[in-house]
C-alpha positions as CSV (number, residue, x, y, z in Angstrom):
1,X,0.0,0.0,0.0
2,X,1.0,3.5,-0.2
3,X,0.1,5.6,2.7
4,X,-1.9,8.7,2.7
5,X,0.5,10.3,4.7
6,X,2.3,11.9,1.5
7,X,2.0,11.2,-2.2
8,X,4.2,8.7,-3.8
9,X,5.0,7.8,-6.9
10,X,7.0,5.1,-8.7
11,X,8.3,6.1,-11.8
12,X,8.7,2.9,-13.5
13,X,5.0,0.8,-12.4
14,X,3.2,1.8,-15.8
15,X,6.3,0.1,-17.6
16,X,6.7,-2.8,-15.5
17,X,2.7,-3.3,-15.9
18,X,3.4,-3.2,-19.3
19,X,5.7,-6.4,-19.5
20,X,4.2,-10.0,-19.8
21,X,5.9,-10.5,-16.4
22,X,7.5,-8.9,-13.8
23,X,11.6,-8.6,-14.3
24,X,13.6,-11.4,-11.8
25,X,16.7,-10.2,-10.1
26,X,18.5,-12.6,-12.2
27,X,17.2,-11.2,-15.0
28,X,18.1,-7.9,-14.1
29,X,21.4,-8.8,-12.8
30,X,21.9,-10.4,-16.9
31,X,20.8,-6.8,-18.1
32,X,23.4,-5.0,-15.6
33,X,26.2,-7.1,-16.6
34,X,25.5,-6.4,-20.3
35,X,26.0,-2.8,-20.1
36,X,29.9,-3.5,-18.8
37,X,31.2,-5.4,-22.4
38,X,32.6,-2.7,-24.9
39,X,30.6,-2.4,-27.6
40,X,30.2,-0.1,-30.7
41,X,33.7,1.9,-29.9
42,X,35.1,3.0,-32.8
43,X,38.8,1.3,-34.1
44,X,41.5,3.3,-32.8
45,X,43.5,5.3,-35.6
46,X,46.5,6.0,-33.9
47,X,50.1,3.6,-34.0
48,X,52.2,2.2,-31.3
49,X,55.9,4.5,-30.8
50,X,58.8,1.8,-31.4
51,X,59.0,1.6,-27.5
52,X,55.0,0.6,-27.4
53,X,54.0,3.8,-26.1
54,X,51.6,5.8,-27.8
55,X,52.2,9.5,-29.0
56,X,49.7,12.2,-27.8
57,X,46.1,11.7,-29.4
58,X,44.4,14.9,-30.1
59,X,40.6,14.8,-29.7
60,X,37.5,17.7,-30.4
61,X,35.6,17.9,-27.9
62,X,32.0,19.5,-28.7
63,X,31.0,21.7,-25.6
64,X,27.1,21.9,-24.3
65,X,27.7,25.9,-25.7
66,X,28.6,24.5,-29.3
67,X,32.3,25.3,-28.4
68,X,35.0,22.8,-29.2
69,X,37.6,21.8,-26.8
70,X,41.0,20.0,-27.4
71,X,41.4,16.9,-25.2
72,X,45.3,15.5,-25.3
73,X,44.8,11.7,-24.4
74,X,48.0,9.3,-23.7
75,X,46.9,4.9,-23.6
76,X,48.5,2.6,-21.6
77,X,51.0,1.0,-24.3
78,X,49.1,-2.5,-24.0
79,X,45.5,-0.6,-24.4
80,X,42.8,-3.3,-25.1
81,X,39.3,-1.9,-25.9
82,X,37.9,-5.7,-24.5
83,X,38.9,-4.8,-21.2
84,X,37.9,-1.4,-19.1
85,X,40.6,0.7,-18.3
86,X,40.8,3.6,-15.3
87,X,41.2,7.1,-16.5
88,X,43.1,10.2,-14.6
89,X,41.4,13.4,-15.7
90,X,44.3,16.0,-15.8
91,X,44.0,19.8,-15.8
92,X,46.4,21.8,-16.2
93,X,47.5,24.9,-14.2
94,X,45.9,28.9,-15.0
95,X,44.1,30.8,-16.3
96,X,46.6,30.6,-19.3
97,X,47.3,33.9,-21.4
98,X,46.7,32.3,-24.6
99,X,44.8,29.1,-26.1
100,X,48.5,28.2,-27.4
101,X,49.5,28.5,-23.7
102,X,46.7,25.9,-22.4
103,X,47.9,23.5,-25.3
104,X,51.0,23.8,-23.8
105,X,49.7,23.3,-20.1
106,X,47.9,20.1,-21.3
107,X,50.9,19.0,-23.4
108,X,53.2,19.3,-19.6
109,X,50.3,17.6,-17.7
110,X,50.9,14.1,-19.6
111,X,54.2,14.7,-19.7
112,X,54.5,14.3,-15.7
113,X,51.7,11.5,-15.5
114,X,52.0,9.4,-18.8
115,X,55.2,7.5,-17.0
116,X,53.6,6.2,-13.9
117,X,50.3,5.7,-15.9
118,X,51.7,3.3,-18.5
119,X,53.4,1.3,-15.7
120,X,49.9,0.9,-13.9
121,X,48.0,1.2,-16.7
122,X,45.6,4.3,-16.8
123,X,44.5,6.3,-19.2
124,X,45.4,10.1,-19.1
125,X,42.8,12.5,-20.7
126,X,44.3,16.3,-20.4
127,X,41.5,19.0,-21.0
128,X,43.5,22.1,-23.0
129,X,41.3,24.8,-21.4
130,X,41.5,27.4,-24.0
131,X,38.8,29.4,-22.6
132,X,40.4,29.4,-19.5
133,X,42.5,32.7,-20.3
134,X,43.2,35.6,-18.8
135,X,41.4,38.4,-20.3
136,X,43.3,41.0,-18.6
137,X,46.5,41.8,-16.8
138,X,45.9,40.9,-12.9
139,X,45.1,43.8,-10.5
140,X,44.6,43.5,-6.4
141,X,41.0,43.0,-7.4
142,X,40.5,42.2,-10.8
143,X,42.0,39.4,-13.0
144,X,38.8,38.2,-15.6
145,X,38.2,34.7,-16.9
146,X,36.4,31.9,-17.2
147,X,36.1,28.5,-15.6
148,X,35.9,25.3,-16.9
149,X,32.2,24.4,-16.0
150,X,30.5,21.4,-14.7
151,X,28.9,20.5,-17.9
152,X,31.7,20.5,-20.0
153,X,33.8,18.3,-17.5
154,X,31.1,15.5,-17.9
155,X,31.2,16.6,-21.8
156,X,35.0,15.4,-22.0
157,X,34.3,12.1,-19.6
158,X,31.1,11.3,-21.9
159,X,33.7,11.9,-25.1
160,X,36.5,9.9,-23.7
161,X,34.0,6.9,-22.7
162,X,32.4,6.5,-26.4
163,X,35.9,6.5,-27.7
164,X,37.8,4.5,-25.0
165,X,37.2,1.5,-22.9
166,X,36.6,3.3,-19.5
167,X,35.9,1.4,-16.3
168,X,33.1,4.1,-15.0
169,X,33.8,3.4,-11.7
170,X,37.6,4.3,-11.8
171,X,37.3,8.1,-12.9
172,X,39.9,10.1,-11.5
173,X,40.5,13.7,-11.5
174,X,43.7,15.6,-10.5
175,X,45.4,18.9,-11.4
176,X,48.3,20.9,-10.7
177,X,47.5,24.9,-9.0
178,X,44.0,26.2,-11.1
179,X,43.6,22.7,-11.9
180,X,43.4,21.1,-8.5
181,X,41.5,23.7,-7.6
182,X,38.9,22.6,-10.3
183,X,39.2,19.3,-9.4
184,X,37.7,19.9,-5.5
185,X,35.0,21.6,-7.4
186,X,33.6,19.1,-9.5
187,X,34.0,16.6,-6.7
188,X,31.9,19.0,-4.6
189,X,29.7,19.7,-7.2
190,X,29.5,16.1,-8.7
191,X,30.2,13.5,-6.0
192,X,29.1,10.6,-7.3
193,X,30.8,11.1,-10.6
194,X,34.8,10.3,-9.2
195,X,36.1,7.4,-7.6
196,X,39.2,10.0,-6.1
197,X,40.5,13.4,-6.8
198,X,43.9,14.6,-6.1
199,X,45.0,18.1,-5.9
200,X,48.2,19.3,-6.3
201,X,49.4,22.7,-5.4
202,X,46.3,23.9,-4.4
203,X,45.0,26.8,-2.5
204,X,42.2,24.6,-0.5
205,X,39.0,24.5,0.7
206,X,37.9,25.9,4.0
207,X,33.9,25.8,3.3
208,X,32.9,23.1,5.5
209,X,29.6,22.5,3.7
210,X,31.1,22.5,0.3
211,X,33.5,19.5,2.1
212,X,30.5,17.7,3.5
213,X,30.3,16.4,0.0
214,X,33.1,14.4,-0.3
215,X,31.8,11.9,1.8
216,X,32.4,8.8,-0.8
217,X,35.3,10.9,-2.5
218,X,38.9,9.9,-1.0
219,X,41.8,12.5,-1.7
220,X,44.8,12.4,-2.0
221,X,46.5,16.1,-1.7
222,X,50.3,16.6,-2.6
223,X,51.5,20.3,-1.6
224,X,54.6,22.3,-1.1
225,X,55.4,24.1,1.9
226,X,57.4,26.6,0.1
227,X,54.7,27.2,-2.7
228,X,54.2,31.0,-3.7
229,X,51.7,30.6,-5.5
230,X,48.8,29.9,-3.3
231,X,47.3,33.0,-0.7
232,X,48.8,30.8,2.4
233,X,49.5,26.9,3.1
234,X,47.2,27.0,5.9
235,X,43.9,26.9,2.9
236,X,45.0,23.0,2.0
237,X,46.4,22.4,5.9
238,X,42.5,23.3,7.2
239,X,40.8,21.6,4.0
240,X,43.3,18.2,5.1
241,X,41.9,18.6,8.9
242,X,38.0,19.4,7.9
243,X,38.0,16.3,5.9
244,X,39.9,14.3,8.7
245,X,37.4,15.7,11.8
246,X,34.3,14.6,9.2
247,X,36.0,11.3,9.4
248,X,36.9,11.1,5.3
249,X,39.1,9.6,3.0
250,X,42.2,11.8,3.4
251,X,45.9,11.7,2.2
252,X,47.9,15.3,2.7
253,X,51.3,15.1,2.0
254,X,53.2,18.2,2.5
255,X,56.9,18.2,0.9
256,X,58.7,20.7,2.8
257,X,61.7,21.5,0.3
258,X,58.8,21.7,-2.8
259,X,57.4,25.2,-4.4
260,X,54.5,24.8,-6.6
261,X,55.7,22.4,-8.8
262,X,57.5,18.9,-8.5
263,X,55.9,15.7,-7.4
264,X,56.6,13.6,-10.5
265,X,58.4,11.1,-8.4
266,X,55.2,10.8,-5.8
267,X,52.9,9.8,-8.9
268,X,53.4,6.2,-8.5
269,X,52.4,5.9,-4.9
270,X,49.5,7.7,-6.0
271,X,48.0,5.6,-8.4
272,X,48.8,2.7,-6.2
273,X,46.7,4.3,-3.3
274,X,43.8,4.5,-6.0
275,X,43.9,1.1,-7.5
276,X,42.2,0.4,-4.0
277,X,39.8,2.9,-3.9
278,X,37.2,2.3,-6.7
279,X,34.2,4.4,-6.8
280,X,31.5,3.6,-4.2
281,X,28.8,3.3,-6.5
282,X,25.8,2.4,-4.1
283,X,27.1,3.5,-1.0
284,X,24.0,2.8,2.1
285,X,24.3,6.7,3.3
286,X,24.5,9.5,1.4
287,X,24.6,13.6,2.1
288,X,23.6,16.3,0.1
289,X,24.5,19.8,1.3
290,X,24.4,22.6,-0.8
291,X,27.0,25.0,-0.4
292,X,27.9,28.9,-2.0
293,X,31.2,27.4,-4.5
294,X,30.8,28.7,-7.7
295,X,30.6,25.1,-9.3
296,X,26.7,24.8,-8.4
297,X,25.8,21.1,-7.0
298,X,23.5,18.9,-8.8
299,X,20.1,17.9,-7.5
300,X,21.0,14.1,-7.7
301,X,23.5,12.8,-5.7
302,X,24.0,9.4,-5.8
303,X,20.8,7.7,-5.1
304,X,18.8,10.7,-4.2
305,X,16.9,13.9,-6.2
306,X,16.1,16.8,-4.6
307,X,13.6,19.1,-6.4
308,X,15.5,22.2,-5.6
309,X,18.6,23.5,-5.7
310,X,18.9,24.6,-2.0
311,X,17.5,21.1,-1.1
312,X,19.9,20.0,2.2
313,X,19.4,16.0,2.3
314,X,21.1,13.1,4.5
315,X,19.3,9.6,3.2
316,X,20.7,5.8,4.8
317,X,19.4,2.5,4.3
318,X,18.3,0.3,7.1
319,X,18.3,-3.2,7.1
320,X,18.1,-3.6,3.3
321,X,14.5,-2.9,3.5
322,X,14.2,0.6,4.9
323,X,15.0,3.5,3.9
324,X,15.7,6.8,6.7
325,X,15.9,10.4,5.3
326,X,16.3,13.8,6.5
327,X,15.6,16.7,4.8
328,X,15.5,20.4,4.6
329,X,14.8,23.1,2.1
330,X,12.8,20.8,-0.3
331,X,9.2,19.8,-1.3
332,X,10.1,16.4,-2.7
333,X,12.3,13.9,-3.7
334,X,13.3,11.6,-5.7
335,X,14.9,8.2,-4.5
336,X,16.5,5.8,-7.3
337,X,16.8,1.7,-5.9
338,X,18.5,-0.9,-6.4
339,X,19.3,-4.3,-5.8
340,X,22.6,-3.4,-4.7
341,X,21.0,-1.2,-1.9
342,X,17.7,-2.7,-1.1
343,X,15.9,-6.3,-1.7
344,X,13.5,-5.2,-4.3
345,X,12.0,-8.7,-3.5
346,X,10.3,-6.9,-0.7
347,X,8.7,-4.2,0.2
348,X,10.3,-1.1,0.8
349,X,9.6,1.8,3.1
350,X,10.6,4.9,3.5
351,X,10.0,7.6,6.2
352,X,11.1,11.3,6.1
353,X,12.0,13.5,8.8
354,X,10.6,11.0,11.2
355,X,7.6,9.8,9.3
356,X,6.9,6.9,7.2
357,X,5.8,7.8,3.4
358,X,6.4,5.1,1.8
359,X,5.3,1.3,2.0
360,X,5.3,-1.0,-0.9
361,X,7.1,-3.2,-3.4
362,X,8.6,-1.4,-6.2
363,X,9.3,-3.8,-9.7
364,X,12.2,-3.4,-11.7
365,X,12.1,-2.2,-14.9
366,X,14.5,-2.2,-17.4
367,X,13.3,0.4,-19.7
368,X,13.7,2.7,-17.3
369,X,17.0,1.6,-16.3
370,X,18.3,1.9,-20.1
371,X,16.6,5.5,-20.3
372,X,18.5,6.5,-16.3
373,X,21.8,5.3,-17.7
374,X,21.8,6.4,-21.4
375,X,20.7,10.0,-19.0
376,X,23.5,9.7,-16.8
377,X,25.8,8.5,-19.5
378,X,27.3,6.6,-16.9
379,X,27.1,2.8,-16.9
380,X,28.5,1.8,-13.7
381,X,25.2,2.6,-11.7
382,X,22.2,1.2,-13.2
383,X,18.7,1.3,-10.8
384,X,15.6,-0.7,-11.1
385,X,13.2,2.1,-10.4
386,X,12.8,5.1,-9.0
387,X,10.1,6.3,-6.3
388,X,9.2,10.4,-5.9
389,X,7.7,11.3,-2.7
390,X,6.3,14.7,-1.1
391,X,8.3,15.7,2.0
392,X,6.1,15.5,5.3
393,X,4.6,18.9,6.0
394,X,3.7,18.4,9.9
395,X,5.1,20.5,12.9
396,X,6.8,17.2,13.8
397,X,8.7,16.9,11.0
398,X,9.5,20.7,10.6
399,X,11.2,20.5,14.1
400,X,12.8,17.3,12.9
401,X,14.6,19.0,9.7
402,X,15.4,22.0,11.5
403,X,17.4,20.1,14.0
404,X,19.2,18.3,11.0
405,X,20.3,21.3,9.5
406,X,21.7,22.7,12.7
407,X,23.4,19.5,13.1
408,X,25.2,20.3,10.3
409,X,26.4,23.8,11.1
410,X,30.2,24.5,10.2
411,X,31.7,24.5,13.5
412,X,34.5,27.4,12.5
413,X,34.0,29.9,10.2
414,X,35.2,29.7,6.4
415,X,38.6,31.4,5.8
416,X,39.7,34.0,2.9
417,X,38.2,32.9,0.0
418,X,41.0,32.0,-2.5
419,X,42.9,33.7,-5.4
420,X,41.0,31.7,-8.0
421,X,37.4,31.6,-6.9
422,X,37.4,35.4,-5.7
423,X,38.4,36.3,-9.7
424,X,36.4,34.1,-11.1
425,X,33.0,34.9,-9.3
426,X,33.9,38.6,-9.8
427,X,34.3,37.6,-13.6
428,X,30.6,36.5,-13.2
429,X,29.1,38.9,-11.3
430,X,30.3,41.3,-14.0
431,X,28.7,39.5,-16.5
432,X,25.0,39.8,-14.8
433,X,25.3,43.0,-12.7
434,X,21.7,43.5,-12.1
435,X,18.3,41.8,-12.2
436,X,16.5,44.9,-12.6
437,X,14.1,43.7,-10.0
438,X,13.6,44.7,-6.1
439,X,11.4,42.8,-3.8
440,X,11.2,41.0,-0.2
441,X,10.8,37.8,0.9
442,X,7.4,37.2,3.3
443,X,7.3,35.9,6.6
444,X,6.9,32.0,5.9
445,X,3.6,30.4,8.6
446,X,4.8,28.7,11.6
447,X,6.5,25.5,10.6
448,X,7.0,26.1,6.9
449,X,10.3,27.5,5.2
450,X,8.6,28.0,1.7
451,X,7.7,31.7,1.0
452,X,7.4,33.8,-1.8
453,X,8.9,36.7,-3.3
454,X,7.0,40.4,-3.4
455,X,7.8,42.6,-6.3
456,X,8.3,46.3,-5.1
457,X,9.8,47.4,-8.4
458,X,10.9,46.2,-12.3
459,X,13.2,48.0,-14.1
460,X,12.0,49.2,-17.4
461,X,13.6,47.3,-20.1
462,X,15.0,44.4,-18.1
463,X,14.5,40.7,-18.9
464,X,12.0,40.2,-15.9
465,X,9.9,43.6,-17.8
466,X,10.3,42.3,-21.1
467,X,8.7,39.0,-19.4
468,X,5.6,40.7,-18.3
469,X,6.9,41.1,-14.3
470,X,5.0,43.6,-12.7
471,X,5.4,45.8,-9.5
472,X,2.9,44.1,-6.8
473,X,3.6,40.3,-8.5
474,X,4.8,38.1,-6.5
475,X,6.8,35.5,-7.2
476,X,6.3,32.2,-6.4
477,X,8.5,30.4,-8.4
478,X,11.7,30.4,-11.1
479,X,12.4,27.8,-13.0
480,X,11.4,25.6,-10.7
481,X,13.2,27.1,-7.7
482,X,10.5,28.0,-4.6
483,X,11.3,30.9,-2.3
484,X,12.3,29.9,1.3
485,X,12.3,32.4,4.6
486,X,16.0,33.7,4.2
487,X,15.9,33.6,0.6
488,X,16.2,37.3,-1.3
489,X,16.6,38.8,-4.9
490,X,20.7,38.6,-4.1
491,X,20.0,35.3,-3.0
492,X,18.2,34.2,-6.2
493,X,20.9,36.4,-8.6
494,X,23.8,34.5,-7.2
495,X,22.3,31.1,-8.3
496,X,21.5,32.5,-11.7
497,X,24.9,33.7,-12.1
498,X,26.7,29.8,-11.1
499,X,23.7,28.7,-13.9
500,X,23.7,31.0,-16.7
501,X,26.0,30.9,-19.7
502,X,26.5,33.0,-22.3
503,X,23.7,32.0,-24.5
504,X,20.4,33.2,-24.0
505,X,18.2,30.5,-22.3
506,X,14.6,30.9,-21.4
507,X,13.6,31.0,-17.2
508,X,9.7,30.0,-16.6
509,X,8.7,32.0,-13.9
510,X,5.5,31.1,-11.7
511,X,3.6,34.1,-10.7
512,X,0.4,34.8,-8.4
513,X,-1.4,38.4,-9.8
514,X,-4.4,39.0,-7.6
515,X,-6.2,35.6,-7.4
516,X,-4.7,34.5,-10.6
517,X,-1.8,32.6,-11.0
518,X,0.4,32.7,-14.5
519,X,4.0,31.6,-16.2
520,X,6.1,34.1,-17.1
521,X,9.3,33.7,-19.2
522,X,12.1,35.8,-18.8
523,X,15.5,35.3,-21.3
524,X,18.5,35.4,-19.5
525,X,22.4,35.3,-20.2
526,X,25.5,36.3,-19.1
527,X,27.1,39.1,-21.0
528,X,29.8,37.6,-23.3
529,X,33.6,38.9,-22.3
């Protein structure tokens, strides 16, 4: 049955009703193992050097913004596309002052890494960020560019995997200064994407709920004490002991007699740590804790969906059967399953902030499972089904995710933000200077977060104008982001700054005008540089 406490539903039931019979784990298990044989990859062009290694391979890669992207790419010299090989995601070191200059940064990343790589056997892919430039000589407060984004990273991984044999669940990314930097990002911002990262020469990460995220992500940090070119050693010191008081993954070796550059030597230790730390692909507890970096986090992480972006959410499995989450700053969820987690055999229950939602079986279905993983373009987590569910609304279980989010308030506060990210945002925040609009955020009833927004004022010719926004609106909604009690219009511009790009994309905007309510659409962008 599902209770009446909340509305469920699972996504997959009209397509398992569908089949003459319901899907067997066996049967399922058949269909998961079929997705790890390499299939349909196309014949590798390039030919062995004399010594078996191969030269440099040069691949285009096509950006979500129509942009191409070199990718420099070194294989193992016994490369066999029958089997699945790990890959190190390099980046080098910036922002650049010239496109010829990130070849050249790309170039020197497999130039330290190919060595130990061909002896273990990994695949290097180094991103030549040639967008990633310096669009001005650096002052004390000024030094534009732009950042290699979220999307394009999983661009290059989704390129490199149709070409290469890639073991999904050994995805590795590491970089040297502006690099490493990125790499903490996307692992932040994409935790269930990397089996490791390692940083090297990097400034750190002080943000404690940024760190939260790299629960299932060990690191591996190599730094010199002597390195200039960071705002202080104590940024990676305090990232090392956040991560070791959260009780994570951690490896921070500090060289004393090294500057920014110089840990060629350590590189084989390194991979050897990782050949034991495969990626946790259906790990029983997962955390999802939205945080201010300017790489935004996605809604799913591992196993769980929220429906906004501000959605803070800590879900474990119990007993293979159960399912215990707790939640703030959403209305619903989404929860994918799997045999690896829970015994779909059963039924499965689920209860949210201290109340049960859920109790039923849920079928596999492997429809839905192709269209999840041909989604995720990842083919080392495959679920059976997913189930969406409407967070609890009682005073009970208000009190209960208030207590959770306190739980999880940073202890110490963040230090100086660093070199790359204060730049960077300012780059940004350039780009969008205004939203033309001014309003305040109601009151939200006794245990309730969600709110609205009151428009006091629309600037004439703005995007939110052109859209039909008018002064006494109020705003419930844009693009499917609600309003909560501490929200604001900075609040709302800083998310649409991490989100926009330069081209012009179309935000729905749910509005209530008197008694009616209405969609609005508003095109935004980021002005180009």
């Amino acid at each position: 049955m599902i209770l009446a406490t909340t509305s469920a539903l699972i996504l997959g039931a009209i397509a398992a009703a569908q089949s003459p019979a319901p899907v067997s784990r066996e049967a399922f298990a058949a269909f998961e193992a079929s997705l790890s044989e390499t299939t349909d990859l196309p014949p590798l062009e390039e030919s062995p050097e004399p010594d078996g290694r191969y030269q440099p391979i040069v691949i285009e890669v096509v950006m979500p913004d129509t942009r191409t992207l070199p990718v420099l790419v070194m294989l193992p010299p016994d490369y066999d596309p029958q089997a699945r090989w790990p890959l190190m995601l390099a980046m080098h070191g910036g922002p650049t002052d010239s496109p010829r200059s990130s070849f050249r940064g790309a170039v020197r990343m497999l130039e330290v890494w190919h060595e130990a790589a061909a002896d273990a056997g990994w695949i290097i892919a180094s991103p030549a960020m040639t967008h990633v430039i310096a669009r001005a000589p650096r002052t004390e407060q000024s030094l534009p560019y732009e950042i290699l984004r979220a999307d394009q990273m999983e661009s290059i991984v989704a390129a490199l995997s149709a070409r290469y044999a890639i073991d999904d669940d050994r995805v590795v990314s590491t970089g040297i200064s502006l690099g490493s930097n990125f790499s903490i990002a996307y692992a932040a911002a994409r935790p269930d994407r990397f089996a490791a990262i390692v940083p090297v020469s990097t400034e750190g990460e002080s943000r404690e709920r940024l760190l939260r995220n790299l629960l299932h992500v060990p690191t591996f940090v190599l730094e010199g004490a002597l390195d200039p070119n960071i705002r202080a050693i104590q940024g990676p010191r305090t990232m090392a002991a956040i991560c070791r008081r959260f009780g994570y993954d951690i490896v921070y070796r500090e060289l004393e007699d090294r500057a920014h550059e110089g840990f060629q030597e350590h590189y084989p230790a390194v991979l050897e740590w990782l050949s034991t730390r495969p990626r946790n692909a259906y790990p029983p507890e997962v955390l999802r804790v939205p945080h201010q970096g300017i790489v935004p986090l996605a809604k799913r992480v591992h196993w769980i969906e929220s429906d906004t972006r501000r959605g803070l959410v800590r879900a474990q499995v119990r007993d293979r059967s159960r399912i215990e989450i707790e939640t703030r700053w959403t209305r619903s969820l989404r929860v994918f399953l799997s045999d690896h987690l829970v015994s779909l055999d059963a039924p499965i229950e689920i209860a949210v902030n201290g109340e049960r939602v859920f109790h039923d079986s849920v079928p596999r279905s492997i429809e839905l499972a192709k269209s999840m993983v041909r989604d995720a373009g990842d083919s080392g987590r495959v679920y059976a089904n997913a189930v969406r569910i409407d967070v609890p609304v009682s005073s009970a279980a208000y009190e209960s995710s208030r207590r959770f989010s306190e739980s999880l308030a940073p202890r110490e506060p963040a230090g100086t933000l660093s070199f790359w990210e204060t730049y960077a945002t300012r780059s940004l925040e350039a780009r969008l200077p205004s939203l033309g609009i001014e309003g305040a955020v109601a009151k939200p009833a006794p245990g309730t977060d969600l709110t609205a927004l009151h428009i006091d004022a629309v600037a004439e010719g703005s995007p939110f104008a052109q859209a039909g926004l008018r002064e006494g609106d109020v705003l419930l909604e844009v693009d499917g982001e609600p309003f909560f009690g501490d929200s604001s219009v900075e609040e709302l511009r800083a998310w649409l700054v991490r989100e926009l790009d330069h081209i012009p994309r179309e935000i729905p905007m749910r509005v209530r005008r008197g008694g009616t309510e209405l969609t609005l659409r508003a095109n935004l962008a980021l002005a180009p540089f």
